[in-house]
N, C-alpha and C positions, 0 to 999 in steps of 0.2 A: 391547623395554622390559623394565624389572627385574620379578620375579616378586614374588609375595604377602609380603605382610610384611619390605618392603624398608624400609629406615632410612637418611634424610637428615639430614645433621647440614650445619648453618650456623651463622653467627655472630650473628645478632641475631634478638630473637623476635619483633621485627612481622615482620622475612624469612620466619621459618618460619611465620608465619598467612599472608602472602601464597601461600606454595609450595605449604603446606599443602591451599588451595582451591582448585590447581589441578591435584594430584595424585592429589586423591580417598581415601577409605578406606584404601585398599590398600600406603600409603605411612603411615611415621610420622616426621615431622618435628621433630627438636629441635635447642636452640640453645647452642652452648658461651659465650654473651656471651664474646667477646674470645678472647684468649690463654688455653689452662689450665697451657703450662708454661712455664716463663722459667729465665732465670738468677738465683739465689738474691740476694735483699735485703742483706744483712751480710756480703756475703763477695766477692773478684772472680771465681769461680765461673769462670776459665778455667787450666787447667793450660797455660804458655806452654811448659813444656819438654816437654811430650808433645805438639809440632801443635797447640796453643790446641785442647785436648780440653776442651769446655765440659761443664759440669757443671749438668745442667737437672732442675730442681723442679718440682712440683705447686705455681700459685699458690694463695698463702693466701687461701683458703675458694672454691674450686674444686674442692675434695676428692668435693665432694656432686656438684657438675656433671660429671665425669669416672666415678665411679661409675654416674650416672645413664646415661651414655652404654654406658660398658661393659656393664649388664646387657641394653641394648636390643638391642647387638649381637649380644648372644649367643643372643638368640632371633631375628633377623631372616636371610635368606634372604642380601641381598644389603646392602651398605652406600655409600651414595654421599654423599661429602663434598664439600658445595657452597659451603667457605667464601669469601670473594670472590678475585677474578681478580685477582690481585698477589702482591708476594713477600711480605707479611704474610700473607693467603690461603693463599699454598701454605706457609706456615708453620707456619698453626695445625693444618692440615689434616697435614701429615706429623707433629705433637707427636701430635695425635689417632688416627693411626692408628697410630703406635709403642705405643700404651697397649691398643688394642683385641684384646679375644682373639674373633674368629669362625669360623667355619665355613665363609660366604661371602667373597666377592669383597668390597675395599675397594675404587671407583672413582671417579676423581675428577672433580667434574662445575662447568662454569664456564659459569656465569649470569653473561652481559654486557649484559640487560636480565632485568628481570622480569615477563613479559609470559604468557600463556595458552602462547601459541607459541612463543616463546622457551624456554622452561620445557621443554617437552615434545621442542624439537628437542637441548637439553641434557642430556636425561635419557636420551633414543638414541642419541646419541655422546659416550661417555663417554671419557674419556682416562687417564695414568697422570699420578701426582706425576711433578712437575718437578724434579728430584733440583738442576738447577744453578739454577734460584730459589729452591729452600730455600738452598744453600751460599750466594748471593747476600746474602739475608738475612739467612745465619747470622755471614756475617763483618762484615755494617755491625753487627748486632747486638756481636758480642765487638769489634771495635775501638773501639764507643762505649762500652763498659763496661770497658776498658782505659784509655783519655782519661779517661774520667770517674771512676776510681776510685783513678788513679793522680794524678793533676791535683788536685783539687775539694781534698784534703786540702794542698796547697800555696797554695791560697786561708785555710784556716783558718788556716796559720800566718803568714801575712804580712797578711790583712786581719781575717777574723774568722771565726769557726764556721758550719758548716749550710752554705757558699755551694758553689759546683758550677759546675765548665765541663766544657763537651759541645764534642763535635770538630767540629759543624757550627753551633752555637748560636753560640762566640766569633766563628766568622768572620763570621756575621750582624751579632753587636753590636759589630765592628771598623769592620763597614763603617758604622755608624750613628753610632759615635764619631769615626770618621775624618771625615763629612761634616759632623759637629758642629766639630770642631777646624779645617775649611776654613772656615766661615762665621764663625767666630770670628777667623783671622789674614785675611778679607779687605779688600780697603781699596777703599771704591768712588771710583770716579773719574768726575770729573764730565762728561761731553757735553749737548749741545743739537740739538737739531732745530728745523726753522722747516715748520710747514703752514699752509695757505691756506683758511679757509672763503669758497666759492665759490656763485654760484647761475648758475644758467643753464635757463631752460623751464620757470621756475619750481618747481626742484628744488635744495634746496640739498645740497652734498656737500664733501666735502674734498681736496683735492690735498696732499702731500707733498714736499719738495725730494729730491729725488734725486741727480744732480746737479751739480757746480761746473766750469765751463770741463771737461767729459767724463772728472771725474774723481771718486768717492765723499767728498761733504765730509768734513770733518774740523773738526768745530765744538766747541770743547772749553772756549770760555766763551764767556761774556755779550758783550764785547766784537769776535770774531772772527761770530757768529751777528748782533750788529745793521748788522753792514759788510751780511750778506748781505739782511738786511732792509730798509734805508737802499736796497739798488739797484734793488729790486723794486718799490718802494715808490710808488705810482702810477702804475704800467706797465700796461701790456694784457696780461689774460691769453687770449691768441688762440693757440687747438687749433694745436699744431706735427704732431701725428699721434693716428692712432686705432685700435687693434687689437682684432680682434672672435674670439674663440676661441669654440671648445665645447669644456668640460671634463669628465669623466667621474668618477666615484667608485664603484669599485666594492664591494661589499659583503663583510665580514670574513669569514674562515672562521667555519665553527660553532666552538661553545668549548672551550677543555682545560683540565685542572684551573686552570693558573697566569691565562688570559685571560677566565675564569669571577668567582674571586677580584677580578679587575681590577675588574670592571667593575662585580659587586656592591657592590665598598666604594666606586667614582666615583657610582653612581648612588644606591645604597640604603643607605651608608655602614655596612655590613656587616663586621667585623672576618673576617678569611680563619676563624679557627674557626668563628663563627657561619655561612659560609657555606657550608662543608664539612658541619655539622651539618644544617642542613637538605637541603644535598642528599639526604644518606645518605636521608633521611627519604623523601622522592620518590624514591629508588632503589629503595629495602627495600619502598615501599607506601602507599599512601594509600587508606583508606575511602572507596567513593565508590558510598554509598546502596547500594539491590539490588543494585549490580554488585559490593558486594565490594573486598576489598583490590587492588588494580591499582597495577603500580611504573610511574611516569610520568617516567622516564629513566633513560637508559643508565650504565653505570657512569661515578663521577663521577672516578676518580681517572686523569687519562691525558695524555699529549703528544701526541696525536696531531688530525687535524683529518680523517681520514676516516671515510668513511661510506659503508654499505651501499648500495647500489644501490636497494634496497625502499625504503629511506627517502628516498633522491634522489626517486622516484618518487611517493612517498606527498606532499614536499613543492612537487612541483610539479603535482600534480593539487590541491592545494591553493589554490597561486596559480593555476593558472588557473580553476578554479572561482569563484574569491572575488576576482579582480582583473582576469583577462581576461589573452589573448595576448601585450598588448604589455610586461606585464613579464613575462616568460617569455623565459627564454633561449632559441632556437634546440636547445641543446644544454647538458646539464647540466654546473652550475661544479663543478669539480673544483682539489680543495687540496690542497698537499701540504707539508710538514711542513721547515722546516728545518733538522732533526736526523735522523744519516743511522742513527743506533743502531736494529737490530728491535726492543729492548725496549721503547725509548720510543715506535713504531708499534703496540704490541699490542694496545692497544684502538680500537676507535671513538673520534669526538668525542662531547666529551658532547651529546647530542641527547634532544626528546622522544623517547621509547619509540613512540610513535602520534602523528605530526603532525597526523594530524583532530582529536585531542583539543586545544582550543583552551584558552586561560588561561579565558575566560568561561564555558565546556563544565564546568569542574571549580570554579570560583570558591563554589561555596558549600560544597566539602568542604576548602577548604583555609585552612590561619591567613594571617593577613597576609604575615609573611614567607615561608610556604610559597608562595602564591602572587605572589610580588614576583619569589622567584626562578625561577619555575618560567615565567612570564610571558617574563623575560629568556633562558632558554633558550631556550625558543621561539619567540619573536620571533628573537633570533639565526641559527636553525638555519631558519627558514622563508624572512628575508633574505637568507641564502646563496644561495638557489635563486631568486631575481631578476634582473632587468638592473638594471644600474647606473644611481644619479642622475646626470641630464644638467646642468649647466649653462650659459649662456651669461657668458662675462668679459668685461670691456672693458676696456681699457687707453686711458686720456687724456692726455697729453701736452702741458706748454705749457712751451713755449723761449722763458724773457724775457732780454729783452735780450743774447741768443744766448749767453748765458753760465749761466745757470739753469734747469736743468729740474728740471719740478716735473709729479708723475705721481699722476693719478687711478686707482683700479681699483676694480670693483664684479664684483658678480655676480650671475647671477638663474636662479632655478633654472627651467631646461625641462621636467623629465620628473624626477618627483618619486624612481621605479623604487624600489628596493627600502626606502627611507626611510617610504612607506606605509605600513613596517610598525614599522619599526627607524631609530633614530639611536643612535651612540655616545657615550658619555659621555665628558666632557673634563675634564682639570685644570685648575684656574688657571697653569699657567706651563706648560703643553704649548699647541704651536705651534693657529696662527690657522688656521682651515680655509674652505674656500668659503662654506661655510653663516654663518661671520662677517661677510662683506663686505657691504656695503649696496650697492644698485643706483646705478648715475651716470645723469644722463641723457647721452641719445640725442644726441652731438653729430658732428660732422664737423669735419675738419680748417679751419682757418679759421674758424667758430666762433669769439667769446669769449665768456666766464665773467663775470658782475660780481664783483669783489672786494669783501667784505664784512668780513674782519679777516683780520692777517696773523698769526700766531703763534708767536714765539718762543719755546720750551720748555724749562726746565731739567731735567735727567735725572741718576739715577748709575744706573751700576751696577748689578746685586743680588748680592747673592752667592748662592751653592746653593740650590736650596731642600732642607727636609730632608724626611724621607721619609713619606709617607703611607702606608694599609696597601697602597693599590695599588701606589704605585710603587714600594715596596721587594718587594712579591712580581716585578715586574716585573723590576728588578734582580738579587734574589736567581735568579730564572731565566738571564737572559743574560749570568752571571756564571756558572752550572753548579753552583751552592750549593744541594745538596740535589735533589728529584724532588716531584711531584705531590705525592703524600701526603704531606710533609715540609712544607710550606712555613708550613702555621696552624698546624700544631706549634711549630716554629723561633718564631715572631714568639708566638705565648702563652705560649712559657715564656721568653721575654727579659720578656714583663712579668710573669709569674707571679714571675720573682725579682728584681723591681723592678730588673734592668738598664736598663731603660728604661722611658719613661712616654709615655702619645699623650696632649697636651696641642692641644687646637686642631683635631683632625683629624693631629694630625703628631706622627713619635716625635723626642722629646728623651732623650739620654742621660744615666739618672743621673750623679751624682759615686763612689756605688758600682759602675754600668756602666760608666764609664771609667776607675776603679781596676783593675779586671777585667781588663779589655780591655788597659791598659797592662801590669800584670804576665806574664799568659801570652805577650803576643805577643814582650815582650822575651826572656823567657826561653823560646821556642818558635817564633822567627818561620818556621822554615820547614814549622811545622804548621798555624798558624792564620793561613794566609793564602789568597787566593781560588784560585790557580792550584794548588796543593795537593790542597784541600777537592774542586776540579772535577773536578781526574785523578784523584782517590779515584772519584769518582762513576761516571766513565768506567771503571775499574779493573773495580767494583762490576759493569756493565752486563757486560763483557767475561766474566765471575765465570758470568753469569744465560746470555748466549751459548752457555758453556760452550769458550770462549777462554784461559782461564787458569783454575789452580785457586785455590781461596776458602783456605787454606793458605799461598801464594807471596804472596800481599795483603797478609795478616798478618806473613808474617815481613819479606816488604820494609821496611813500616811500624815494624812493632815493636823490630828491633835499632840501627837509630840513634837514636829514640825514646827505648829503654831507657840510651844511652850521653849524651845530652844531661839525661836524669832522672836522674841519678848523678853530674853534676856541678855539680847548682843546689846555692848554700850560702843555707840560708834567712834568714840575714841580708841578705843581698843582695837577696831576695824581699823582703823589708820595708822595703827601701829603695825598692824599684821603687815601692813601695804608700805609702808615708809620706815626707814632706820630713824629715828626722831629722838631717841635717848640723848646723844649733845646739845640738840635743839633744845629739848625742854631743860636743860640746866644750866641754859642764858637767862639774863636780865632784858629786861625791856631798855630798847637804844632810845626809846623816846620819856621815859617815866625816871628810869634808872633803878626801879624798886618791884614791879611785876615779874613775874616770873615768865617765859611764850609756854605758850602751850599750843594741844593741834584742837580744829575745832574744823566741822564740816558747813560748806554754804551750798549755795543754790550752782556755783560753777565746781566743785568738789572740793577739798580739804585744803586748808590755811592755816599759818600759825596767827596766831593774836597775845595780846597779853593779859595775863589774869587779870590783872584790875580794872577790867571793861564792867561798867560802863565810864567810868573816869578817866582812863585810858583809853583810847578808840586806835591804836597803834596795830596795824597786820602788816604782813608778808605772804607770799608766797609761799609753797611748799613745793621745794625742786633742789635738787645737787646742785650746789656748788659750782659757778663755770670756771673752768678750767682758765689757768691763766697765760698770757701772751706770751710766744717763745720765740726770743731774740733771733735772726740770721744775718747773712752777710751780704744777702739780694738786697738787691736798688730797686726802686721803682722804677718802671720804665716812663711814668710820664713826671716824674718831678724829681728823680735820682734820690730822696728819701728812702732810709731802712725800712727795710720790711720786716714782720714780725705772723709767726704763726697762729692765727686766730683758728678757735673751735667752733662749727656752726650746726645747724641742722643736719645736714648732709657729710658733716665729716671736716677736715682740716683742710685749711687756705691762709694765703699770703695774702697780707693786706699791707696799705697803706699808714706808717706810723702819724702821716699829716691829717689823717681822718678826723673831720667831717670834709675839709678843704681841699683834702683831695681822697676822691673814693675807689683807687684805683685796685684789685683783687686778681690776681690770678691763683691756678692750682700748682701746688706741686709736684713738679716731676721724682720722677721713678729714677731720671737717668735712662729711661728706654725709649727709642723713637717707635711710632706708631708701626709694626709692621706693613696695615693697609695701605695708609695713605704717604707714611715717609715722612712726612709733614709739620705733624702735632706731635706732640710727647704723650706718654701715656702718665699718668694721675690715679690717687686714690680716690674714687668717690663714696656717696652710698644711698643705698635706696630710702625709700621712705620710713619703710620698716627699720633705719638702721644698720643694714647690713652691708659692708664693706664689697666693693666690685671694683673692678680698675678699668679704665676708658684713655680714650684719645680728647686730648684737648681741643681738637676743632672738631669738636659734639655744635652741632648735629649734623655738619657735613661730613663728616667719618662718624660710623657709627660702631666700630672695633669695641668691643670689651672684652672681660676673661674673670671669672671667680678667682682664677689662681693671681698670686703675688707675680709681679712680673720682675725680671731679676735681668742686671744688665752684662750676664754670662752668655759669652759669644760661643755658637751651633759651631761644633768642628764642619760639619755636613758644609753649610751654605754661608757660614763664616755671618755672620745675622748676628750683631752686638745685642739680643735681648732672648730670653727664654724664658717659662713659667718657672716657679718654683713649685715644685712637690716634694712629699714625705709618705713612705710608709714604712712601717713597721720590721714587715718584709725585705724591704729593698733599700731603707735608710734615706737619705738624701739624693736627690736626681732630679733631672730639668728635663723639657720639654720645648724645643723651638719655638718660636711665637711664630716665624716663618713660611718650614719645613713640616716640623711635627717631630721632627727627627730627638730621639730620648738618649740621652747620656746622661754622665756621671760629671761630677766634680770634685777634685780633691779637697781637701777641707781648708790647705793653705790657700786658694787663690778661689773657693766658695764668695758670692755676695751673701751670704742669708749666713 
């Protein structure tokens, strides 16, 4: 153990009041919050012609906290740096001890839980810096500040100032505009299905055509689906066959950063930041009464799905205590990792810290979300260590008219096994699972069914769906884009710089996200694309192995890089970024003889006229505003026409006496406010652009709705306004703005 007046230094200060109380007096614990040195703000702070010799600063106002550290050093014995177990960790940890003047020993100590025990078996085997996970991180560090400091400024000249691409951020927002520009050229195509609602033993269920003379229909209209209708069509539906399975399900690994994020934002609709946040918070500590700060799981950043043996052990004395033998494995489930890199094996799964400690055991020290996710940890990690749900399927079978099969399937669960504890969360367009199926009855071959309606079904198509925060972390995973602790980063600063928006639950890309998007990848495709971005990643891993040097990374990268950046002509970039072809085949309004052309300034791109310097004539560069659209509204403070003006935030009635009189309202829907009764509801839109609909006495009703508001009257509650919706499925239908209450409308007396 370290000797008297030994000095831990970490990164966060609930870490060091947790370590703190378990190291006793004789230890003095402080916390650098975060990084204290970087690469300098204003400047690319890497000399590329000396070996990308980075040039690292004291962050601004860090000053105090690096001081603070050094003096502690200089009186303590021994110094051990326990910043966390990653290449960011072993990062700040090697900036901190290049700065430290002591006497003793610097030793580097890696907390992979925070635990009494853990703590203590950490502080007895101490290890050295990782000299090739500093280099790891030093080089994703200077190649992202390379992209980004060389790049961001060819965005101000072709679209506009302040905006910035990052070497892993574009690839993210390619693939989100990519899936947007698939959904947009798709064409859906119409098929049909025909099913059978059936009863038989007094159970009613449904049968499916499957199907035609032993061949998969192909039913692609109205006409071709009621031939098959027409044949069926009073027949006997009598059991051709019956197949009886058991089907098993067995239970997921415990979580890694990327399946963690999943499943928070499927269940608890948690954005991957928010999710990461609070774990840290359950990693670092949690108050929990006399007992003091306690960290209530393993470190959260990791790919990996194994675990301790203690903990296999701790979770299955668990389940059998509290469940009994039969969901108990024989022999403990062991998982292993898809990815064959040791870096991405280095930690545990994320796991509770102590499986005895239940969600209910800690639920009154913890916030809602603290415990929502802490819950879903453990639940996870304790279903691991069960037998799998059992079911029974059946399969029904009836051959009409020896030419038609038409096929029942149900399912019912036998042995509920690890589900007791855990069920997974599902998306709406991720595939149908056992636990969907409804049970059939009990039939045997020869058997019939009464037929009760037959069902012909119109269908299209859908096209993509687009990305929710799980499935795109999901993606961004099995695509190799980016690592654990990258992923809420990535997805918060696509909306932190309004690249994109989650509207719905789902990101949509801005018209500035796929300006973006389209300029660098045109002039960059073989940087900002997936399979690039992936073998950087793998490069990076190899870097951390200590397989290649963090040097050869960079300069591979950087010299074809540098020779594609010295041949962009920034015209061309503003081309990429603006439709400017009729622009430039105007005449100067001031000369009458130049020709505009686009040219970049210090606030981003303008047109000007060729003959500068003789001509000094510019413009702007922007669409066209739309032009004023006549109504039959008065104004209410001077009885003057009003006219539809287009603004920042979407369409409004203005005063035709303007400047004289400035009088503005919004236009109604036609629907009154259901809240307040009061205002009318209006189109407006966010900042982003994006159309939403509100109450005109905003901000004393604060009522809105994504949906179109329609002024079709709710049979239910008789309520003169409803939403408008559309699916695929279900064609045209409303939603009460009221009630809630969903119907139909026919198409003669439809608002929409």
């Amino acid at each position: 153990m370290a000797k008297k007046s030994a000095l831990v230094i970490v990164e966060s200060p609930t870490k060091a009041k947790t370590i703190s109380k378990y190291l006793g007096s004789e230890y003095s614990v402080k916390a650098t919050v975060g990084h204290v040195r970087d690469l300098p703000q204003r400047e690319l702070g890497v000399d590329v012609e000396k070996g990308f010799k980075p040039k690292y600063v004291t962050i601004k106002g860090k000053s105090k906290t690096l001081a603070e550290l050094k003096k502690a050093a200089s009186t303590s014995t021994d110094v051990y740096i326990a910043t966390d177990p990653d290449r960011e960790g072993e990062a700040i940890a090697w900036h901190v001890a290049s700065q430290l003047k002591t006497e003793g020993q610097i030793h580097r100590v890696l907390f992979h839980e925070i635990t009494k025990t853990a703590v203590a078996e950490a502080m007895s085997t101490p290890v050295v810096l990782d000299d090739h996970k500093v280099d790891a991180q030093q080089a994703r560090r200077i190649l992202d500040r390379i992209v980004g400091y060389k790049l961001s400024p060819l965005l101000w000249k072709s679209i506009k100032t302040g905006l910035s691409a990052g070497r892993v951020q574009t690839v993210a927002l390619r693939i989100i505009v990519e899936r947007e520009a698939a959904i947009r050229a798709f064409k859906p195509e119409e098929y049909w299905s025909v099913e059978v609602d059936l009863n038989a033993k007094k159970k009613d269920f449904e049968a499916k055509l499957l199907k035609v003379k032993g061949k998969k229909p192909k039913l692609e209209n109205e006409k071709a689906t009621m031939k098959v209708v027409d044949a069926v069509k009073g027949k006997p539906f009598i059991v051709s066959s019956v197949t009886r399975k058991e089907r098993r399900r067995n239970p997921a690994a415990p979580f890694t950063t990327s399946t963690m994020q999943q499943e928070a934002a499927k269940r608890h609709g948690f954005a991957s930041s928010r999710t990461m946040q609070v774990a840290q918070q359950l990693y670092e500590g949690i108050e929990l009464g006399s007992e003091g700060a306690v960290g209530l799981i393993t470190y959260m950043r990791t790919d990996s799905v194994r675990v301790s043996d203690t903990a296999i052990d701790a979770a299955r004395d668990f389940v059998r205590s509290k469940h009994g033998d039969d969901y108990l494995p024989a022999k403990p489930n062991v998982y292993s990792s898809k990815k064959k890199s040791k870096v991405q094996d280095a930690h545990e799964a994320v796991r509770p810290s102590e499986p005895s400690r239940t969600p209910e055991s800690v639920k009154a020290f913890l916030s809602p979300e603290q415990l929502k996710l802490y819950r879903l940890i453990w639940q996870r990690f304790v279903a691991s260590q069960m037998n799998p749900a059992v079911y029974d399927t059946t399969t029904i079978d009836f051959l009409v008219e020896e030419d038609y099969l038409f096929r029942a399937t149900g399912s019912v669960v036998k042995f509920d096994g690890y589900h007791a504890i855990y069920h997974e969360a599902k998306e709406e367009e991720e595939e149908a699972t056992l636990d969907d199926m409804s049970p059939v009855p009990a039939l045997d071959k020869g058997d019939e069914a009464k037929v009760k309606e037959i069902k012909p079904n119109q269908h299209f198509t859908d096209p993509p769906p687009r990305f929710s925060e799980a499935s795109l972390v999901k993606e961004l995973e099995g695509q190799g884009i980016g690592r654990p602790s990258t992923y809420s980063s990535i997805i918060k600063t696509l909306k932190d710089r309004q690249y994109v928006e989650l509207l719905q639950k789902r990101f949509h890309a801005t018209e500035l996200g796929e300006t973006v998007s389209r300029v660098m990848v045109r002039r960059f495709p073989d940087i900002f694309n997936v399979e690039f971005t992936s073998g950087m990643e793998l490069e990076l891993d190899k870097v951390e192995e200590g397989e290649i040097g963090w040097k050869d990374v960079l300069s591979n990268f950087y010299h074809p890089f540098k020779k594609t950046l010295d041949e962009i002509d920034t015209a061309d970039l503003i081309r990429d970024a603006h439709d400017v072809g009729e622009i430039e085949k105007e005449v100067c309004e001031k000369c009458g003889t130049g020709k505009m052309t686009v040219k970049s300034g210090r606030y981003g791109p303008f047109i000007a006229c060729s003959n500068y310097p003789t001509c000094k004539f510019t413009r702007q560069l922007k669409k066209d505003k739309q032009p004023d659209q006549p109504t039959d509204e008065k104004c209410e403070k001077c009885q003057s026409a009003m006219v539809i003006k287009s603004g920042r935030f979407g369409q409004f009635l203005a005063c035709t006496k303007y400047p004289e009189c400035k009088h503005t309202q919004s236009i109604s829907l036609g629907v009154k406010c259901p809240t307040c009764a009061k205002g009318d509801l209006t189109e407006r839109r966010t900042k982003r652009g994006r159309s939403f609909y509100g109450c005109t006495k905003y901000p004393d009703c604060d009522f809105s709705t994504w949906n179109r508001p329609v002024p079709d009257p709710c049979p239910e509650c008789k309520f003169e306004g409803s939403e408008f919706r559309s699916t695929k499925a279900k064609g045209e239908y409303r939603i009460c703005l009221k009630c809630s209450h969903e119907f139909t409308v026919e198409a003669s007396t439809a608002s929409e």
